[in-house]
C-alpha positions as CSV (number, residue, x, y, z in Angstrom):
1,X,-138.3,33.3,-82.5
2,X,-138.1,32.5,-78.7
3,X,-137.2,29.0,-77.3
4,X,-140.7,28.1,-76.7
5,X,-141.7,28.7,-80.2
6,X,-139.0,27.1,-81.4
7,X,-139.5,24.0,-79.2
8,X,-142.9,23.6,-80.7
9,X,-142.1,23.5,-84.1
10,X,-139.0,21.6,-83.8
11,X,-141.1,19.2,-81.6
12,X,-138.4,18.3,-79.0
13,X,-138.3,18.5,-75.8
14,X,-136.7,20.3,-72.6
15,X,-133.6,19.2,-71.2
16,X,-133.2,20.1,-67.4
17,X,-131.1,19.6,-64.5
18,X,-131.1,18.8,-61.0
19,X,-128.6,17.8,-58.1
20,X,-125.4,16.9,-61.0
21,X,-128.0,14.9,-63.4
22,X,-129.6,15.4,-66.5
23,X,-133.1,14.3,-67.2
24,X,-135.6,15.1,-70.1
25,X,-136.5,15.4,-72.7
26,X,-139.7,16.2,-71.1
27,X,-142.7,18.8,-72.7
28,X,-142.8,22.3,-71.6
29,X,-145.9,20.9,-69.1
30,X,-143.6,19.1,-67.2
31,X,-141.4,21.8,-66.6
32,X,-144.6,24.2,-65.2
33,X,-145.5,21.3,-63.0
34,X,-141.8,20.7,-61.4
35,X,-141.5,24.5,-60.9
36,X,-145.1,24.6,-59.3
37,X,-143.6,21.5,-56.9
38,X,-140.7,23.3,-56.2
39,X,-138.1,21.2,-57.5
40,X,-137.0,23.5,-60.3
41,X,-136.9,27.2,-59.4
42,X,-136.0,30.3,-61.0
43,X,-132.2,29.5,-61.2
44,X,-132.5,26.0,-62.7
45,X,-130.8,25.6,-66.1
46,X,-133.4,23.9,-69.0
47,X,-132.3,23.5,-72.3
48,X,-134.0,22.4,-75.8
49,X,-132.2,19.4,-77.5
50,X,-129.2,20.3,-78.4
51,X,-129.9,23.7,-77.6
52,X,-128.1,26.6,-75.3
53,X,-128.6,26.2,-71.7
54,X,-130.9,29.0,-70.1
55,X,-131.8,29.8,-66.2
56,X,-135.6,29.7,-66.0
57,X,-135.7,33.4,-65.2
58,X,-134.4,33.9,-68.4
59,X,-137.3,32.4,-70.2
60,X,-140.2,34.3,-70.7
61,X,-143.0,31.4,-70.6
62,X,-141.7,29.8,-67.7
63,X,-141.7,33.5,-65.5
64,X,-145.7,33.1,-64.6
65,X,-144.9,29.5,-63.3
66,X,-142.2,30.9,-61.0
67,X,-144.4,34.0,-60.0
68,X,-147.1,31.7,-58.7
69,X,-145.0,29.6,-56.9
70,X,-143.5,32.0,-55.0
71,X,-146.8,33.7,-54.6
72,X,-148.1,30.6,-52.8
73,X,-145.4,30.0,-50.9
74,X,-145.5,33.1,-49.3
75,X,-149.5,32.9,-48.7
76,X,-148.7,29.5,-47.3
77,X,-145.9,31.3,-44.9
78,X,-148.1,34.1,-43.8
79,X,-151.1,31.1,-43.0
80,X,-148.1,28.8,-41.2
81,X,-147.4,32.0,-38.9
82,X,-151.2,32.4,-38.1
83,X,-151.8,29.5,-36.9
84,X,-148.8,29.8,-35.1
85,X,-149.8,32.7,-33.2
86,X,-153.2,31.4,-32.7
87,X,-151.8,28.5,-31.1
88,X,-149.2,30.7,-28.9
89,X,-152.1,32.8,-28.3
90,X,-154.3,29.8,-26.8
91,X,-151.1,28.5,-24.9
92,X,-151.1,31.8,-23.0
93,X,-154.2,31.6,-22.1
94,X,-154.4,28.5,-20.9
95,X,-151.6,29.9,-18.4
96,X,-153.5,32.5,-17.2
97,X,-156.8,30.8,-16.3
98,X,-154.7,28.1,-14.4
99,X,-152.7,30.8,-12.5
100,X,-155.9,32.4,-11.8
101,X,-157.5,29.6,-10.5
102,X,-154.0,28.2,-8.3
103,X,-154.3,31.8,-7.0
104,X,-158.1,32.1,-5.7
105,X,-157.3,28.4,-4.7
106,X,-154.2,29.8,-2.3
107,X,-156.7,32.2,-0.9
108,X,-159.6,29.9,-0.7
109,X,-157.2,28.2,1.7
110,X,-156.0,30.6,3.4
111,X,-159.4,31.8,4.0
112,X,-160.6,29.0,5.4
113,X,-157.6,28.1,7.5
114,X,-158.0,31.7,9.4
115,X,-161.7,31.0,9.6
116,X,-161.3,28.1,11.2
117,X,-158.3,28.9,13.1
118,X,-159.6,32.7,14.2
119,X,-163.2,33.0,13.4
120,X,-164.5,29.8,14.6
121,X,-163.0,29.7,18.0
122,X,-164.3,33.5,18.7
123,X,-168.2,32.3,18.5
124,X,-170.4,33.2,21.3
125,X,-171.3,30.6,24.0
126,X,-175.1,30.7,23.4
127,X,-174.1,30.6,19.4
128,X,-175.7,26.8,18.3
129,X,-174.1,24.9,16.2
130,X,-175.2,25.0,12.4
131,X,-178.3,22.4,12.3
132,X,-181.1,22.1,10.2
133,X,-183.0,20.2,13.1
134,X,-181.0,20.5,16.5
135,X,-179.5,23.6,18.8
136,X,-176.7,22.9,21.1
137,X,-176.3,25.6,23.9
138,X,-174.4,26.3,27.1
139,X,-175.2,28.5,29.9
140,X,-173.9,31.8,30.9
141,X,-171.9,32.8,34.1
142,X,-175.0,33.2,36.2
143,X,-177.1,30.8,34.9
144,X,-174.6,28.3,35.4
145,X,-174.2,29.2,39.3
146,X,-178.3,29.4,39.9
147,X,-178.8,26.0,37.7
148,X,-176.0,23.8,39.2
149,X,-174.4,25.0,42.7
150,X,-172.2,24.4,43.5
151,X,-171.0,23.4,40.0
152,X,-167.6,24.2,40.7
153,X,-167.0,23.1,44.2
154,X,-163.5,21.6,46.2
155,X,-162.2,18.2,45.4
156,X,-163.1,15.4,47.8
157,X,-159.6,14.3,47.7
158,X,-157.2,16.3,49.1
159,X,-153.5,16.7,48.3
160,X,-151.0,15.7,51.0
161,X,-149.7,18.4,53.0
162,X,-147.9,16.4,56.1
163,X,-144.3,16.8,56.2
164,X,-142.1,13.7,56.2
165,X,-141.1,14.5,59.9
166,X,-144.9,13.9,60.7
167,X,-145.4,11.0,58.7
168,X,-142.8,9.6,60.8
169,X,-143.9,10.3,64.3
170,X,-147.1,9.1,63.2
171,X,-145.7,5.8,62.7
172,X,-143.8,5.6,65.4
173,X,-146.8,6.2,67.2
174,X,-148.7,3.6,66.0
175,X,-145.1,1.5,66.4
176,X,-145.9,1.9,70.3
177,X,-149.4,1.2,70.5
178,X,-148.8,-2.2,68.9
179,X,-145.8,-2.7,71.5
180,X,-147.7,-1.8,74.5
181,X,-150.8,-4.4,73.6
182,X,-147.8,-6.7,73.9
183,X,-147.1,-5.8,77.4
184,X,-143.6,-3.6,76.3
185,X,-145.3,-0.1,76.4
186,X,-142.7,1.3,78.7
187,X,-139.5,-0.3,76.6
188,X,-141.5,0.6,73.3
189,X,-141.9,4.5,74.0
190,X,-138.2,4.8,74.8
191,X,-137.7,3.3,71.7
192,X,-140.2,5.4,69.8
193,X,-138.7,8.9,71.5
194,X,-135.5,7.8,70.4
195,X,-136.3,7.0,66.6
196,X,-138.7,10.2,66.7
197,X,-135.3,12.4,67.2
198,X,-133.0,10.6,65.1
199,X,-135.9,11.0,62.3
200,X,-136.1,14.8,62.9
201,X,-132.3,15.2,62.2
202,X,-132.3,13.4,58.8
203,X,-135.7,15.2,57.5
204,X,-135.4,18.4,56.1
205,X,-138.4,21.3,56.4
206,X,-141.4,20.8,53.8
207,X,-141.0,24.3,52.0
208,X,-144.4,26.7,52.1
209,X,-145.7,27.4,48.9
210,X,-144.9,30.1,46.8
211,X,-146.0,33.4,47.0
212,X,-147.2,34.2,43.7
213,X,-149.1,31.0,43.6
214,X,-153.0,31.2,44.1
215,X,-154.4,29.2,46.9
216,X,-157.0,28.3,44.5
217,X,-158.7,29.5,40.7
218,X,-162.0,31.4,40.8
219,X,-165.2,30.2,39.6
220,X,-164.7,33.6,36.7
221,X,-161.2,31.8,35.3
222,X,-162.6,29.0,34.6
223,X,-165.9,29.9,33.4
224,X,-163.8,32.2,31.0
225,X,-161.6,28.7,29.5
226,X,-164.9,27.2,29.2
227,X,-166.2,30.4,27.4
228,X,-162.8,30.2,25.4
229,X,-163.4,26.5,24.2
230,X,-166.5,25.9,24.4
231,X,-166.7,25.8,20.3
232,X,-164.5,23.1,20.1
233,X,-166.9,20.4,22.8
234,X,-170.0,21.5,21.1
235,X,-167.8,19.6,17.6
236,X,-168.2,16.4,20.3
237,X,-171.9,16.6,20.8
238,X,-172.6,17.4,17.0
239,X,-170.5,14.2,16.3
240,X,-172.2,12.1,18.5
241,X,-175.3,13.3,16.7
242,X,-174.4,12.0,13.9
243,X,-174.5,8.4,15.8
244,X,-177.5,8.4,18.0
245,X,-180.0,11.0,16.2
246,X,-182.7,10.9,19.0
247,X,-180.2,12.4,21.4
248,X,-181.8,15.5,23.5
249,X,-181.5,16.8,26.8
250,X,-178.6,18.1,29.5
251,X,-175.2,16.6,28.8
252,X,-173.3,17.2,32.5
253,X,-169.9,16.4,32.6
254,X,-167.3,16.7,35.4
255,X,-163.9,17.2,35.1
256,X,-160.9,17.9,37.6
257,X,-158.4,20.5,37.6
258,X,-155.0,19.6,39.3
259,X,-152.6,21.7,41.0
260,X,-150.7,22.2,37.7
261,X,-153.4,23.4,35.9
262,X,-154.1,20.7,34.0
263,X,-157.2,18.2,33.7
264,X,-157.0,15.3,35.3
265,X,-160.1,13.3,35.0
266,X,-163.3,13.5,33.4
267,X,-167.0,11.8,34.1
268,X,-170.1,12.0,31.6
269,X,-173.2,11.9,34.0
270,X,-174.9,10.1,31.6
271,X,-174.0,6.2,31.3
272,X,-174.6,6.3,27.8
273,X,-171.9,8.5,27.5
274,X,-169.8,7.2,30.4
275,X,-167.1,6.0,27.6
276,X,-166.6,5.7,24.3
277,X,-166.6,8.1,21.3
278,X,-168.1,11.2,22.8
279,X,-166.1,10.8,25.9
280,X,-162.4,10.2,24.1
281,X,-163.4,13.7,22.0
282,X,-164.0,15.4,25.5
283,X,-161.4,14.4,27.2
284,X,-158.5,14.9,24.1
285,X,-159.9,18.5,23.9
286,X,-160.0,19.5,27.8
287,X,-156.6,17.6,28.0
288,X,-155.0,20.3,25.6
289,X,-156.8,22.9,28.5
290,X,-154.5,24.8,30.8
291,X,-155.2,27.2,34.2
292,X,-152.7,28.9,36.4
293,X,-151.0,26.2,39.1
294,X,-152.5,26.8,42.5
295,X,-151.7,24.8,45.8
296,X,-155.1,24.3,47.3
297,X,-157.0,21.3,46.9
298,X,-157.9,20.1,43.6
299,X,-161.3,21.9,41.9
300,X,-164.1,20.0,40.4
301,X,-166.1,21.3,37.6
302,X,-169.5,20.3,36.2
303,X,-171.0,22.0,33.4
304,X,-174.3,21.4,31.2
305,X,-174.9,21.1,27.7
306,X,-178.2,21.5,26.3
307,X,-179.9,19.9,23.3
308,X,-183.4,20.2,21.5
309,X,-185.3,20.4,18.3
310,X,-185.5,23.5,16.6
311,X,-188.9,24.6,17.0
C-alpha cells in the first residue's frame, strides 16, 4: 500500500518541513498547492503522522504536482526573456531613428551654412530677391555708366599734399603781409627770410608715394566689389520692405572710398532714407568692404537700386 493510500485510510495527515520548522498535519491538497507556489519542491521532506520521512520526488502522487510547476516556471522564463528582447529590441530602435535624425540634422546644417555662406553670395546682380510681389535689381557695368555719369567721379575734397616746409613759408608769408600793413614791411621780411631758412633745416622731405601704389581704382574694381556684394544690400532694401510696403522706385546711394581702401561715408539720396534702419544696414555692410590703397584723391560712388511690382 503506498503512503497516499495509506494516509487516506488512516485519515491523518502530512507532516512537512520548511526552513528548520515543522508544520502540518495538513491534507494531501495542501501539499499540491504549496508545491504549485513554490514553497515546497521536489527535495522537501513530508511525512505521514508518525510515519517515515520521504523527499517529494520519492512520492509517486506528488510527482505530477512537481512536473507542472517546473513546467510553468520554465514557460514563464521563456515569456520573461521575450519580453525582454522585445523591449531590447525597441530600445535599439529608438537609437537608431534618433541617430538618424541627429545625422540629417548635422547635414541639414551644414547645408545651409555653405548655402548661405557660398551659394548665396555667388547670385547674379540682376537676380531679384525672392518676392511674391516686389523685384529688386541693380544695373550692369554699362548701364550704370549711360544711366548715372559720372556715377563714380573724384572727391570734392582733396587730400593734403603740401609738405611741412610749405606750410611754413606760407605762413610766414602771410606773417609779413600783416607786418607791412603795420608800416614794418622791410623789418618784417628780414624776419620772415630768416625763420623761412631756419624752418627748412628742421623739416625733413615729404616722401613720394610708393611705386606699387595706384594713383587711383578704376571704375571696373569697383563695379566688380559692388558685383561681389551686392547680395548682401539688396538683404537692406528687402528689410526695409518689410517696414514701409509701398516703397518703389530708384534707391541712389553715395559712398566714399578713402585712400586706404576703405568706406568712409555714406548718403541715401532719398531723405526718407537719409538715416535710420535702412541706412545703419548699408553702411555696417560697405564698412566690412575693402579696395586696394591708392594716393590720389578720394573716389565717390553712386549707384542705383531699383524696385517695382511684379507684373
Amino acid at each position: 500500500m503506498n503512503d497516499e493510500n495509506l494516509q487516506i485510510l488512516s485519515g491523518k495527515g502530512w507532516l512537512y518541513k520548511q526552513n528548520d520548522m515543522l508544520y502540518g498535519p495538513v491534507p494531501s491538497q495542501v501539499i499540491a498547492d504549496l508545491i504549485n507556489k513554490g514553497i515546497l519542491n521536489a527535495n522537501s521532506e513530508i511525512a505521514i503522522e508518525d510515519g517515515e520521512w520521504k523527499k517529494i520526488k520519492d512520492i509517486k502522487h506528488f510527482n505530477q504536482f512537481i512536473i507542472q510547476y517546473e513546467a510553468r516556471k520554465r514557460r514563464e522564463a521563456i515569456e520573461r526573456e521575450e519580453r525582454r528582447q522585445k523591449r531590447l529590441g525597441i530600445l535599439l530602435l529608438l537609437i537608431k531613428i534618433t541617430s538618424a535624425l541627429l545625422i540629417f540634422s548635422i547635414i541639414g546644417m551644414a547645408g545651409y551654412f555653405g548655402y548661405k555662406k557660398f551659394i548665396l553670395p555667388r547670385k547674379d546682380v540682376r537676380s531679384p530677391i525672392e518676392d511674391d510681389s516686389v523685384e529688386i535689381t541693380g544695373v550692369t557695368m554699362d548701364e550704370w555708366l549711360e544711366k548715372h555719369p559720372p556715377l563714380v567721379a573724384l572727391g570734392t575734397r582733396k587730400i593734403e599734399t603740401k609738405t611741412e616746409e610749405a606750410k611754413v613759408e606760407e605762413k610766414l608769408s602771410k606773417d609779413t603781409i600783416k607786418k607791412g600793413r603795420t608800416g614794418k614791411e622791410k623789418k618784417g621780411t628780414k624776419d620772415t627770410d630768416k625763420g623761412t631758412k631756419v624752418a627748412k633745416a628742421d623739416i625733413p622731405t615729404q616722401k613720394s608715394p610708393e611705386s606699387d601704389m595706384p594713383e587711383q581704382l578704376t571704375d571696373a574694381e569697383i563695379y566688380e566689389m559692388i558685383q561681389k556684394n551686392i547680395s548682401k544690400l539688396f538683404i537692406c532694401i528687402r528689410e526695409e520692405l518689410q517696414r514701409t510696403p509701398d516703397l518703389r522706385g530708384e534707391i541712389l546711394i553715395e559712398f566714399v572710398i578713402k585712400n586706404d581702401g576703405r568706406i568712409g561715408d555714406l548718403k541715401i539720396e532719398d531723405p526718407r532714407f537719409a538715416s535710420g534702419p535702412m541706412y545703419d544696414c548699408f553702411l555696417k555692410k560697405l564698412m566690412m568692404w575693402k579696395f586696394r590703397s591708392f594716393y590720389g584723391e578720394r573716389k565717390i560712388v553712386k549707384y542705383p537700386f531699383y524696385i517695382k511690382s511684379k507684373k
